[in-house]
N, C-alpha and C positions, 0 to 999 in steps of 0.2 A: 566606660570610656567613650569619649565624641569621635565623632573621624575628624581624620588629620589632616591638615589644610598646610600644601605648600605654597605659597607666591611666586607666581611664576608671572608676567608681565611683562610679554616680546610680540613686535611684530610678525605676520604670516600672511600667505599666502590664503587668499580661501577656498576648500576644494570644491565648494557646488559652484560659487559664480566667482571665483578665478580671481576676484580685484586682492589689492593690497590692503591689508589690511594694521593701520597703527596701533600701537601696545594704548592702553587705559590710560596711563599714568596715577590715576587714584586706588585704583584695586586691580588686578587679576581681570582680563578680557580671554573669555574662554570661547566666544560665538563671535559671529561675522557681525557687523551692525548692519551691514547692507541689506542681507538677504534670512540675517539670523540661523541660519547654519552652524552647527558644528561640527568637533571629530570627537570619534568617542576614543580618549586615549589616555585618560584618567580612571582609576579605582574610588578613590580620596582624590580630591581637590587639589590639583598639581601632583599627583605624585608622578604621572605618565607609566604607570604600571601595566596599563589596558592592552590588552595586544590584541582584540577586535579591530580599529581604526575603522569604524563602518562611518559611514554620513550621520549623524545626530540631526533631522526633523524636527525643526520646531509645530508643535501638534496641537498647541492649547499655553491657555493661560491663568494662572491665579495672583489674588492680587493679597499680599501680606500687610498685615499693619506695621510690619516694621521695616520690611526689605524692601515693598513696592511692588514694582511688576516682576515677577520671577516668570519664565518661560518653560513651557514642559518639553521636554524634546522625546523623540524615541529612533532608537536607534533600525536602519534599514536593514543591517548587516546580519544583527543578535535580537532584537529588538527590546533590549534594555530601555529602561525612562530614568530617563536625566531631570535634572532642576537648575536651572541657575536664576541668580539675577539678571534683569535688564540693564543695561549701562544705557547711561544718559545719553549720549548718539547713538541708539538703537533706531533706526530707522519704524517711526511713531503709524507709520499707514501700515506697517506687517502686525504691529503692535497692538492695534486697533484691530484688525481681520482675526488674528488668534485669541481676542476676547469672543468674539461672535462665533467659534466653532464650541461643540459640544462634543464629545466620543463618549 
C-alpha cells in the first residue's frame, strides 16, 4: 500500500521569513516560494498528523524525470528528510543554489 496523500491547498503564514504566503491553486503548496521553507507537520502528504512542527530546511536538490525539481528538506527540530515538489513560483535563484550543494 502507497502513502496517502490528502489535498490540502490554503494560504499561510511562513515561519522562517514571515511573508504571506498564497495557496498553489494547481496542487497542494507545502513550502514557502520565497525562501523554500517548510513546517514539518505531515506524516503522509496532508494528513497534519506530525506533532514535531520543527523548521523543514531546504538542504539539496534532485531532479526526477517526471515531477522536475523535487527539494530535500530536513528537519531542525528531529531531523527527519522530507521531499516535495518545486512549484512553479518557487523562487528559481534558491533553486539554482540547492543544485550546487552536495551533503
Amino acid at each position: 500500500m502507497g502513502k496517502r496523500f490528502t489535498e490540502i491547498d490554503e494560504n499561510f503564514v511562513c515561519t522562517n521569513c514571515g511573508k504571506q504566503v498564497e495557496k498553489l491553486g494547481y496542487s497542494c503548496r507545502n513550502h514557502c516560494p520565497f525562501c523554500l521553507h517548510s513546517k514539518h507537520v505531515d506524516i503522509n502528504p496532508g494528513d497534519r498528523a506530525e506533532t514535531c512542527h520543527g523548521d523543514l530546511e531546504p538542504i539539496g536538490l534532485e531532479i526526477d524525470s517526471k515531477k522536475g525539481y523535487v527539494i530535500i528538506f530536513k528537519c531542525k527540530k528531529c531531523g527527519a528528510i522530507r521531499k516535495n515538489k518545486a512549484a512553479k513560483d518557487d523562487n528559481m535563484d534558491l533553486i539554482i543554489k540547492l543544485s550546487a550543494k552536495h551533503e
